[in-house]
Backbone and ligand atoms as CSV (ligand in chain L), in Angstrom:
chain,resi,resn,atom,element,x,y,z
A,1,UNK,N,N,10.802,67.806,223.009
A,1,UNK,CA,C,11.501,68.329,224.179
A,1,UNK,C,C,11.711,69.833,224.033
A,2,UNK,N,N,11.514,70.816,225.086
A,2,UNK,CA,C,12.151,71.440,224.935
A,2,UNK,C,C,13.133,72.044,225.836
A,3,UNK,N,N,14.292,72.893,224.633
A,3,UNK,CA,C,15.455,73.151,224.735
A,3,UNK,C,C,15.989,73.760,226.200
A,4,UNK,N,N,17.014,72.992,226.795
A,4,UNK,CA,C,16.895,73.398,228.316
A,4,UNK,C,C,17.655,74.854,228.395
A,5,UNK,N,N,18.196,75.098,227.461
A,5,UNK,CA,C,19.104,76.211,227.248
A,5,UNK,C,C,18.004,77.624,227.798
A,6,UNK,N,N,16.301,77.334,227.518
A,6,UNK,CA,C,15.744,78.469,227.442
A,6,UNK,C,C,15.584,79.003,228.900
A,7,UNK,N,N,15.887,80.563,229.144
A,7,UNK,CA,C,15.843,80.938,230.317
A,7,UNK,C,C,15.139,80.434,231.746
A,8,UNK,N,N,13.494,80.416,231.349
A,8,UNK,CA,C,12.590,80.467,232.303
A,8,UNK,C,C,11.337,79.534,231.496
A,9,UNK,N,N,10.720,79.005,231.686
A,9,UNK,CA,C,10.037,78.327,231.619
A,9,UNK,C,C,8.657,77.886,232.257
A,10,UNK,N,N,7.179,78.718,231.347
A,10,UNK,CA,C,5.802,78.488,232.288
A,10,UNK,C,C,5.319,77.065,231.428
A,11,UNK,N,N,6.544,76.175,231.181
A,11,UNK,CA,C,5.424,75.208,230.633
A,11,UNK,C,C,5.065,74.423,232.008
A,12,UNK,N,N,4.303,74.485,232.096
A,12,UNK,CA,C,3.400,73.033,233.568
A,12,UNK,C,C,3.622,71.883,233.289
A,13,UNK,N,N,3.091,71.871,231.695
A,13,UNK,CA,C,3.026,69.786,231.700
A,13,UNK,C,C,3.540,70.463,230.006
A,14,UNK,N,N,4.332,69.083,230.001
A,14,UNK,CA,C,4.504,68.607,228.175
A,14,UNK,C,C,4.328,67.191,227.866
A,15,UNK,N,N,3.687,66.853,226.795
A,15,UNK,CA,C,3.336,65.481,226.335
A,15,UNK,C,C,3.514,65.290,225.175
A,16,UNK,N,N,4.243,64.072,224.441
A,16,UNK,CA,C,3.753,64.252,223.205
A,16,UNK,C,C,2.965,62.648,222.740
A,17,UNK,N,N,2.043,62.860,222.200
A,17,UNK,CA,C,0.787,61.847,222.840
A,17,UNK,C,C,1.151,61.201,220.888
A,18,UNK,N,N,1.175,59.839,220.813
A,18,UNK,CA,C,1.275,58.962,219.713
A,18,UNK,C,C,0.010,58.535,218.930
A,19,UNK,N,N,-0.376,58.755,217.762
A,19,UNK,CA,C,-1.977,57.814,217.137
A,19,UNK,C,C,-1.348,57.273,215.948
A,20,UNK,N,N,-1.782,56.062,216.093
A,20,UNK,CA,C,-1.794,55.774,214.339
A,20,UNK,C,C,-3.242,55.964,213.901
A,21,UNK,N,N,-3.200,56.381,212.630
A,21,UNK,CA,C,-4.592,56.353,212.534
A,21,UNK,C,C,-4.965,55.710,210.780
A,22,UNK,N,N,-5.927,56.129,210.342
A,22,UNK,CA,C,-6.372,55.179,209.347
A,22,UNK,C,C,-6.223,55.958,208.116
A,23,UNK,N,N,-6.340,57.326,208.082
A,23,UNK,CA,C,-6.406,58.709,206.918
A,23,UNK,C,C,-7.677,58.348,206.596
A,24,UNK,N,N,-7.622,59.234,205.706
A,24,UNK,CA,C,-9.285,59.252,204.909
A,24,UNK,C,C,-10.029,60.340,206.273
A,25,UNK,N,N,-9.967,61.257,206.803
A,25,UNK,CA,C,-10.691,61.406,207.620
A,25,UNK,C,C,-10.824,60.743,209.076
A,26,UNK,N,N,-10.185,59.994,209.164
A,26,UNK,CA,C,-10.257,59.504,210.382
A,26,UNK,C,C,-10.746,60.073,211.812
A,27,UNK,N,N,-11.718,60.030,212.597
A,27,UNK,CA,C,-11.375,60.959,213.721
A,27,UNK,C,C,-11.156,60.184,214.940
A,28,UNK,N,N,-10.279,60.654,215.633
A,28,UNK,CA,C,-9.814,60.252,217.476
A,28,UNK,C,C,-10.443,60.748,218.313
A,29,UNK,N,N,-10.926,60.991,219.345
A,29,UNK,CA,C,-11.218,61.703,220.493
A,29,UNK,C,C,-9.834,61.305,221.237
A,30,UNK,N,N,-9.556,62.145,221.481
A,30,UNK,CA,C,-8.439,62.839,222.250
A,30,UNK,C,C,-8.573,63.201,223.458
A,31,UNK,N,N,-9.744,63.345,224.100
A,31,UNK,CA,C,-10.681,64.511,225.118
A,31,UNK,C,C,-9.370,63.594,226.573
A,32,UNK,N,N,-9.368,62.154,226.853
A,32,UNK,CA,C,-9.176,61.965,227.845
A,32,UNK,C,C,-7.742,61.753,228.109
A,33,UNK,N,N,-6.877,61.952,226.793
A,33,UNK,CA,C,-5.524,61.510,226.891
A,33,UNK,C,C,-5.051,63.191,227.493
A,34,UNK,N,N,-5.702,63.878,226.784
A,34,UNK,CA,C,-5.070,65.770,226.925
A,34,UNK,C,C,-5.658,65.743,228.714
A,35,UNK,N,N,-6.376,65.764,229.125
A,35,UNK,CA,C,-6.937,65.484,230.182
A,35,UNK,C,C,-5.710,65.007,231.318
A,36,UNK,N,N,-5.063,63.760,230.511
A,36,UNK,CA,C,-4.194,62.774,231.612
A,36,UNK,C,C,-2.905,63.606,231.694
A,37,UNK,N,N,-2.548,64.452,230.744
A,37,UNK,CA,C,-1.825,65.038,230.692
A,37,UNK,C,C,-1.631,66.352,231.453
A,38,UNK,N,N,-2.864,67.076,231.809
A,38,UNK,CA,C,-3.489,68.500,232.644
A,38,UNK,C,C,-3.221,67.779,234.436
A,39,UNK,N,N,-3.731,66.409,234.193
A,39,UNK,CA,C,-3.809,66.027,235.723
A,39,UNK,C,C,-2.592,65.866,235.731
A,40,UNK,N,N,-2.080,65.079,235.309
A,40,UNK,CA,C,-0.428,64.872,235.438
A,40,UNK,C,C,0.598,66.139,235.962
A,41,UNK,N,N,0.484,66.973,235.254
A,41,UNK,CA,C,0.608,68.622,235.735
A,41,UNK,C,C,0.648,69.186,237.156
A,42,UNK,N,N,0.423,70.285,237.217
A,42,UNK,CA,C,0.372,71.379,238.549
A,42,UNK,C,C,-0.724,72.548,238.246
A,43,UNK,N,N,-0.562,72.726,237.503
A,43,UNK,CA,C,-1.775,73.137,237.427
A,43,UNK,C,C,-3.332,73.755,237.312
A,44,UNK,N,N,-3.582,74.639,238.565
A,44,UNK,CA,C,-5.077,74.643,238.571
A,44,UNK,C,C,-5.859,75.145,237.503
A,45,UNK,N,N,-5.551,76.376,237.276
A,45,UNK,CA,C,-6.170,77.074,236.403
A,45,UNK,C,C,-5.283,78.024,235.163
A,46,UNK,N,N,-5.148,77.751,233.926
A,46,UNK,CA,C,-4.531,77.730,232.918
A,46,UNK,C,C,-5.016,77.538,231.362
A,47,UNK,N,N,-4.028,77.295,230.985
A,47,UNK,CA,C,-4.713,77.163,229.402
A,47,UNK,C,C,-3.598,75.801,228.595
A,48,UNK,N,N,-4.573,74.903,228.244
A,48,UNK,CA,C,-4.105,73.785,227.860
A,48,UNK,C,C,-4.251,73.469,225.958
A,49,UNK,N,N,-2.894,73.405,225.507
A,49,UNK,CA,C,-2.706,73.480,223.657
A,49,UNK,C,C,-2.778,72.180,223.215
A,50,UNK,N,N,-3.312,71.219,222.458
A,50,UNK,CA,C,-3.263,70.419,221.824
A,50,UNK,C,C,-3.130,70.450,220.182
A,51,UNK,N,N,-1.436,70.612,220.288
A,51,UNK,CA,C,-1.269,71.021,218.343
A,51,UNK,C,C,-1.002,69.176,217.504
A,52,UNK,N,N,-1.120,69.072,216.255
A,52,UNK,CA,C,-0.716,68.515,215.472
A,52,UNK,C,C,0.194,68.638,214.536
A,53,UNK,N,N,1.159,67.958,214.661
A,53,UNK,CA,C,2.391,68.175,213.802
A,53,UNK,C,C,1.867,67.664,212.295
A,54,UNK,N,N,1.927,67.887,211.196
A,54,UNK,CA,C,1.984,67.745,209.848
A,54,UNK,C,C,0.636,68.790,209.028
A,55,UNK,N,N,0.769,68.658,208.310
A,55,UNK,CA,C,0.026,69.188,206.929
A,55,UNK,C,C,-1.126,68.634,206.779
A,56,UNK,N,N,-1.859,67.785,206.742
A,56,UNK,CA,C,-2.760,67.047,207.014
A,56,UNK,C,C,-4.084,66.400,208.064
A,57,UNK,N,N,-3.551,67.023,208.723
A,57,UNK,CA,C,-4.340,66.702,210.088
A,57,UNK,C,C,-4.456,67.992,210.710
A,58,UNK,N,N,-6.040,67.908,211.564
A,58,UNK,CA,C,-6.461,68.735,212.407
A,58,UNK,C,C,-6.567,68.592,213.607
A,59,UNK,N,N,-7.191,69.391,214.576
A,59,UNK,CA,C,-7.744,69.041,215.651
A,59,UNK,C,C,-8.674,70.452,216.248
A,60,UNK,N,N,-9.679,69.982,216.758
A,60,UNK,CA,C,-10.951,70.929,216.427
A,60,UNK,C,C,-11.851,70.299,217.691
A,61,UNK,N,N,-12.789,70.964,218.244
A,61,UNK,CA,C,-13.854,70.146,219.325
A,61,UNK,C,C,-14.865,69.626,218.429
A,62,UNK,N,N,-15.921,69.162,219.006
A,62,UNK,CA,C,-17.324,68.362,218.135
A,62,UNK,C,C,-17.865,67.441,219.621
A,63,UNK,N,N,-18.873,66.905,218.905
A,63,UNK,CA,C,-19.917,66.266,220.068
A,63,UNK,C,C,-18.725,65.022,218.891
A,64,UNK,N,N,-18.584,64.737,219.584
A,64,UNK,CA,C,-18.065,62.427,219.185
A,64,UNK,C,C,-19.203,61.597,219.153
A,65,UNK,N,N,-19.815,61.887,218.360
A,65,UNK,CA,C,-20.554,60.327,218.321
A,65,UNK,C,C,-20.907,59.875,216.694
A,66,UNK,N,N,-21.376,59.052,216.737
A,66,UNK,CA,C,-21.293,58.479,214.882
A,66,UNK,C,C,-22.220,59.610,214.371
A,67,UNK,N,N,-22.608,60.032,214.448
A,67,UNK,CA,C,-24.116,60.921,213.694
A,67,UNK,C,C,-22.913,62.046,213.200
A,68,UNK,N,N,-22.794,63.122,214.457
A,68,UNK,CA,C,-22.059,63.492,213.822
A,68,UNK,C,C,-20.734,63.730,213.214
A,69,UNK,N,N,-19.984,62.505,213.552
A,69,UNK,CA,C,-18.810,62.283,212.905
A,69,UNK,C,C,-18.725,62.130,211.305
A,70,UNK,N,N,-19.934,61.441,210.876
A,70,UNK,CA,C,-20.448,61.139,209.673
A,70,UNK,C,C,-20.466,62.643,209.054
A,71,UNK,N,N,-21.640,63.361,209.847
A,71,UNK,CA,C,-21.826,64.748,208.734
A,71,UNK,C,C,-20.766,65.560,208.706
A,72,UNK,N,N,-19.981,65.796,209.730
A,72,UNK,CA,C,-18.305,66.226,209.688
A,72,UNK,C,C,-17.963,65.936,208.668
A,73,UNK,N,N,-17.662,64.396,208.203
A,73,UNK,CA,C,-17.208,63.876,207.192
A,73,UNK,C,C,-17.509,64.424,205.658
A,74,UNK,N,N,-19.277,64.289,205.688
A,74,UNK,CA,C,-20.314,64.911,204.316
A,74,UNK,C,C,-19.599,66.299,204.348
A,75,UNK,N,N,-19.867,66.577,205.311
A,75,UNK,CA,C,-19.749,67.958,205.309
A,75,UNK,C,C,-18.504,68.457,204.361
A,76,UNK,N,N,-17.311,68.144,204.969
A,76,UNK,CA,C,-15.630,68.231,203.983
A,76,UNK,C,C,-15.976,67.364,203.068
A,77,UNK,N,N,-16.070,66.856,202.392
A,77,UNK,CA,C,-16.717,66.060,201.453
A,77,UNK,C,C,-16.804,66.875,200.328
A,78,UNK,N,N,-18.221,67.671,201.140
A,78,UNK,CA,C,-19.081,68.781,199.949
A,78,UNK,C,C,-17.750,69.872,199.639
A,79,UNK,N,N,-17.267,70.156,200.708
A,79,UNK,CA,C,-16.483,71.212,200.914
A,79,UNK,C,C,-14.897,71.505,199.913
A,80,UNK,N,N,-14.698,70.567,200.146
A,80,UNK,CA,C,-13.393,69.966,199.714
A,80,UNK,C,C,-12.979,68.490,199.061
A,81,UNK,N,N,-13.566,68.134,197.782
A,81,UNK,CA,C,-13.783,66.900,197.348
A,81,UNK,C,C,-12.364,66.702,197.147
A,82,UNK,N,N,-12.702,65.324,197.244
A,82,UNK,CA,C,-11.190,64.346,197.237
A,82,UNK,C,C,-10.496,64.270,195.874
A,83,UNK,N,N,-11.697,64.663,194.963
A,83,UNK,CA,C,-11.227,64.598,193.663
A,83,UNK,C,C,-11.486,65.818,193.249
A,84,UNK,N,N,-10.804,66.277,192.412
A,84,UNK,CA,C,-10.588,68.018,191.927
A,84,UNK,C,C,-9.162,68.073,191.146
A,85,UNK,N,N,-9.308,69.236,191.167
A,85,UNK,CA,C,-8.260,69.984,189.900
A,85,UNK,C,C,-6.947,70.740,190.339
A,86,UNK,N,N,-6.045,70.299,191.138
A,86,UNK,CA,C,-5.659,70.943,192.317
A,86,UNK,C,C,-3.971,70.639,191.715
A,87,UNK,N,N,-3.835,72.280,192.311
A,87,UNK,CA,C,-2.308,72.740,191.990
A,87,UNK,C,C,-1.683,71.713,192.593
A,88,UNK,N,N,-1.632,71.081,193.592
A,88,UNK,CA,C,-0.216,70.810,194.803
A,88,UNK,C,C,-0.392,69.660,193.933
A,89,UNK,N,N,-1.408,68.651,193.635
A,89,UNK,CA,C,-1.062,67.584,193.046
A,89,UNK,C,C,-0.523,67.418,191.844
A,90,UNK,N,N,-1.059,68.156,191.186
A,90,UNK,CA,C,-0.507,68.797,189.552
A,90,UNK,C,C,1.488,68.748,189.600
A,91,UNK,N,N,1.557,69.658,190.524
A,91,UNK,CA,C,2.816,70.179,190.522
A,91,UNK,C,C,3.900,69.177,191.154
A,92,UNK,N,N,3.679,68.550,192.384
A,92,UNK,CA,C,4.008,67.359,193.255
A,92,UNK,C,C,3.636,65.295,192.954
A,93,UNK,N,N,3.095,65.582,191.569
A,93,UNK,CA,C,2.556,64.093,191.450
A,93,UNK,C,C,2.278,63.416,192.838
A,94,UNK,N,N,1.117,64.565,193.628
A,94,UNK,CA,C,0.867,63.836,194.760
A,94,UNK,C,C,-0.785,63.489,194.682
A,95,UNK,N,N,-1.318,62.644,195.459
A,95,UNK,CA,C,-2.953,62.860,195.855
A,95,UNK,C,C,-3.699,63.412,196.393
A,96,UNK,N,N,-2.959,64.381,197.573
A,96,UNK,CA,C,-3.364,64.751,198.890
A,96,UNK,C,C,-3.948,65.798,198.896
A,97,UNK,N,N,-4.033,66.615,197.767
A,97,UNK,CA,C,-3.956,68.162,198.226
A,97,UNK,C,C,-5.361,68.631,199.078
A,98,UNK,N,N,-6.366,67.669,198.620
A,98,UNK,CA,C,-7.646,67.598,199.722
A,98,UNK,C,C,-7.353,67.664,201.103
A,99,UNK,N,N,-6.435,66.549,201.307
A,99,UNK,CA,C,-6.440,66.922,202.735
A,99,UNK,C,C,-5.960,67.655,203.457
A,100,UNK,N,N,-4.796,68.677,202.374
A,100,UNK,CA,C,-4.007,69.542,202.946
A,100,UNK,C,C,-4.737,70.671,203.476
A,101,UNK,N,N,-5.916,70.848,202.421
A,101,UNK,CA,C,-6.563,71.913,202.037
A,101,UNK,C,C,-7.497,71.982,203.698
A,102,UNK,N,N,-8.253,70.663,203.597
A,102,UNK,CA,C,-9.188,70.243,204.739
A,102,UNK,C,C,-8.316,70.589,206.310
A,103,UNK,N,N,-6.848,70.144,205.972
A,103,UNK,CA,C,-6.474,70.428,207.232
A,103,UNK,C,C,-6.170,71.888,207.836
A,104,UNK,N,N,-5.950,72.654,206.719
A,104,UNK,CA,C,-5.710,74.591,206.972
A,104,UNK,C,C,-6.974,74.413,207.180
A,105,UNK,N,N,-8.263,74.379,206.756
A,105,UNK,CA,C,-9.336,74.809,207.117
A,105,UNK,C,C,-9.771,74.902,208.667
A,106,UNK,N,N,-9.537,73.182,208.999
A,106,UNK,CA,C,-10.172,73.437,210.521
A,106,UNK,C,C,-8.523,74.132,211.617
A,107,UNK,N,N,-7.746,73.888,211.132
A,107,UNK,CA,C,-6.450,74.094,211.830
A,107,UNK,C,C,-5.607,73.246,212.085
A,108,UNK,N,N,-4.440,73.154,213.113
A,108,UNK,CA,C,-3.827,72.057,213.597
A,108,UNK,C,C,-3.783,72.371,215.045
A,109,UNK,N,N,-4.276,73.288,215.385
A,109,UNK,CA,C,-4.248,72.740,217.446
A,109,UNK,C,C,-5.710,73.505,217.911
A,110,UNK,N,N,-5.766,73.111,218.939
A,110,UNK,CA,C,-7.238,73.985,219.803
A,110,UNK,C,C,-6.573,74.368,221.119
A,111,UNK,N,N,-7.141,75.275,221.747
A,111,UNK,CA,C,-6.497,75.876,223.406
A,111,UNK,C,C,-8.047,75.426,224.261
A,112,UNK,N,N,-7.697,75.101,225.381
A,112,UNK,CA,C,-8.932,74.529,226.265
A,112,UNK,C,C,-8.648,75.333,227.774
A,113,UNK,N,N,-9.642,76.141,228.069
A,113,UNK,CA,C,-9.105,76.973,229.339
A,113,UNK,C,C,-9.160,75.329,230.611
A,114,UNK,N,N,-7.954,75.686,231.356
A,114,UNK,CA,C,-8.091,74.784,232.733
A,114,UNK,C,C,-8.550,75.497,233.747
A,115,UNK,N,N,-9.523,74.728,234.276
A,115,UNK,CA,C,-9.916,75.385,235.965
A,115,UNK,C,C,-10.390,74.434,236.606
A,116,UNK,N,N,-9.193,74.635,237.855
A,116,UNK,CA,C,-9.624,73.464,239.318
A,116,UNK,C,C,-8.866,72.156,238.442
A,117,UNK,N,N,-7.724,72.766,237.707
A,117,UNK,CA,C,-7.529,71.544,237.296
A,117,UNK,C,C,-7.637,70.586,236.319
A,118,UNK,N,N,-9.005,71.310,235.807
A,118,UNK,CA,C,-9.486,70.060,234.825
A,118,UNK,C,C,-9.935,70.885,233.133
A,119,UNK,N,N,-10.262,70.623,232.317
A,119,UNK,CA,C,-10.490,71.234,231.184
A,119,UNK,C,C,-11.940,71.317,231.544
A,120,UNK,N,N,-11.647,73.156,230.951
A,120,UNK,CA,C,-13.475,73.260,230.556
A,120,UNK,C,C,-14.208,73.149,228.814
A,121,UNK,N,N,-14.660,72.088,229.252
A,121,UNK,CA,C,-15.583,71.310,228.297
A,121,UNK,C,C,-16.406,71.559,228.146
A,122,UNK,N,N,-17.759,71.251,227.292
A,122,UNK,CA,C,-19.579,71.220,227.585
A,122,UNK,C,C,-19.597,69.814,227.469
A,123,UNK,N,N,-20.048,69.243,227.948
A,123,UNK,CA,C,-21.177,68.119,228.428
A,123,UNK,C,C,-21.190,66.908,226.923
A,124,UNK,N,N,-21.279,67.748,225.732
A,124,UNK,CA,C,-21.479,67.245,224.534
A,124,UNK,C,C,-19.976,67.741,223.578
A,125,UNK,N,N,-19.065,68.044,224.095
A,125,UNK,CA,C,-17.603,68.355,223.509
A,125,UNK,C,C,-16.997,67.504,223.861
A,126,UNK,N,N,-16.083,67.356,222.556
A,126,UNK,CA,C,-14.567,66.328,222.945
A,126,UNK,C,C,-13.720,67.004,222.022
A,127,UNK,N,N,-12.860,66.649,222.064
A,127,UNK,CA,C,-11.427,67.055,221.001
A,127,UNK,C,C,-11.064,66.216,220.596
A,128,UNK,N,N,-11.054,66.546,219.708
A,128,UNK,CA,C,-10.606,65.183,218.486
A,128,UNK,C,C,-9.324,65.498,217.009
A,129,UNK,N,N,-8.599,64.497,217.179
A,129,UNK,CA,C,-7.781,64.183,215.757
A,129,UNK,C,C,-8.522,63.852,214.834
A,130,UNK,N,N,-8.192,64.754,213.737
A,130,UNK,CA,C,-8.889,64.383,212.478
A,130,UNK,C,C,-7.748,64.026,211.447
A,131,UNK,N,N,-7.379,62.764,210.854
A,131,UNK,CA,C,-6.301,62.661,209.689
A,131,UNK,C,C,-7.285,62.851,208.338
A,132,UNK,N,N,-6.782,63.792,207.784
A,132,UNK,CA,C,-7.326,63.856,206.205
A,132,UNK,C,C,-5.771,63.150,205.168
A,133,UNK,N,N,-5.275,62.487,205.771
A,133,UNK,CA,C,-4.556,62.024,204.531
A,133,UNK,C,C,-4.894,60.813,204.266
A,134,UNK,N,N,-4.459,60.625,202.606
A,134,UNK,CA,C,-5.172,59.853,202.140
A,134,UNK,C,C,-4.845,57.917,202.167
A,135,UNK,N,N,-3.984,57.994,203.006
A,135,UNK,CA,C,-3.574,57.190,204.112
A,135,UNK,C,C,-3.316,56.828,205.415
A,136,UNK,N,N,-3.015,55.448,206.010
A,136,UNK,CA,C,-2.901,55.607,207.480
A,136,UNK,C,C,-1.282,55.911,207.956
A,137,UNK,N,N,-1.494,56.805,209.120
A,137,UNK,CA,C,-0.238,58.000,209.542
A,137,UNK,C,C,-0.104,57.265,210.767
A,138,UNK,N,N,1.043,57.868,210.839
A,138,UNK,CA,C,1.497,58.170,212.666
A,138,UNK,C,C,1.906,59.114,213.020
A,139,UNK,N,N,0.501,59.782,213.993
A,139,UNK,CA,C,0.593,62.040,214.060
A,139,UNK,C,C,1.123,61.545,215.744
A,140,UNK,N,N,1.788,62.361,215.857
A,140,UNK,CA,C,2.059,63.259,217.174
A,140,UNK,C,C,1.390,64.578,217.235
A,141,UNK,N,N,0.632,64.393,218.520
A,141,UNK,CA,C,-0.064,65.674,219.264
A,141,UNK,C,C,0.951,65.945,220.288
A,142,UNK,N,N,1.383,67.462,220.363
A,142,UNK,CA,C,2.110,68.119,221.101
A,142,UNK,C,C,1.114,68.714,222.377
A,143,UNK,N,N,0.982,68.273,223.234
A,143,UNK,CA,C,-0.108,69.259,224.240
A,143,UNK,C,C,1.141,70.116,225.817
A,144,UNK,N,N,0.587,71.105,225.635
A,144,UNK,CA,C,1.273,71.841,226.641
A,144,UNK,C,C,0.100,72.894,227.656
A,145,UNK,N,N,0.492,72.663,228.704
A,145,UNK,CA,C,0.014,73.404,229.507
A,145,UNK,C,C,0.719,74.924,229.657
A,146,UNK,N,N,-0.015,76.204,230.154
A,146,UNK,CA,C,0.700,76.923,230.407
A,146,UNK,C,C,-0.390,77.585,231.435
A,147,UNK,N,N,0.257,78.675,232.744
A,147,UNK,CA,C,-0.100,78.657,234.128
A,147,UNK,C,C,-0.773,80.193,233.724
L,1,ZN,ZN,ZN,0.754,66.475,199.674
């Protein structure tokens, strides 16, 4: 929510959209929930945020389909192995620090320009939740419109 106390206010639409997901990488497409949320709105032409709350998780565009969800996957894999030598776990008797690492990399929100209403996309884009923890979560995506 936010705070009604604040003066003026260009938010259009606020959502905060629920996943459980599986960790390990997991990815969501997101593309049509952020979407329901833009229509839901006012509108036309704007700029639409889809952040992720925690340490662990991203959200980033990609074509969605198994091919390359997979090399996404290889890809952080090569990048950022699950197993390594890593301060945060060292220091925290934790497991995660892969995914912490994986999740600064791609980020935690994307901005999608709106026009006529609708998000501009390509044809072969979606937006997607990615959980890199090394379990299954329950992320909240914050998406906000602004005019
Ligand atoms: Zn951790």
């Amino acid at each position: 929510m936010i705070p009604a106390s604040l003066p003026w206010r260009a938010v259009a639409a606020h959502a905060e959209l629920s996943y459980s997901t599986r960790g390990d990488a997991d990815v969501i497409d997101i593309t049509a929930d952020v979407e329901g949320v833009v229509s839901a709105g006012s509108i036309e032409n704007g700029l639409v945020t889809a952040f992720v709350k925690g340490s662990t998780a991203a959200i980033t565009t990609m074509e969605f389909e198994r091919g390359g969800v997979a090399d996404l996957k290889a890809l952080l894999d090569r990048l950022v192995p699950a197993e390594g030598d890593y301060e945060h776990n060292r220091l925290n008797h934790d497991t995660n620090s892969h995914a912490h690492q994986r999740a600064s990399l791609i980020g935690p929100s994307e901005q999608v320009p709106v026009v006529g209403g609708g998000l501009v996309l390509g044809t072969w884009q979606q937006l997607v939740l990615i959980d890199f923890d090394d379990r299954p979560r329950e992320r909240t995506v914050i998406v906000q419109t602004l005019p």
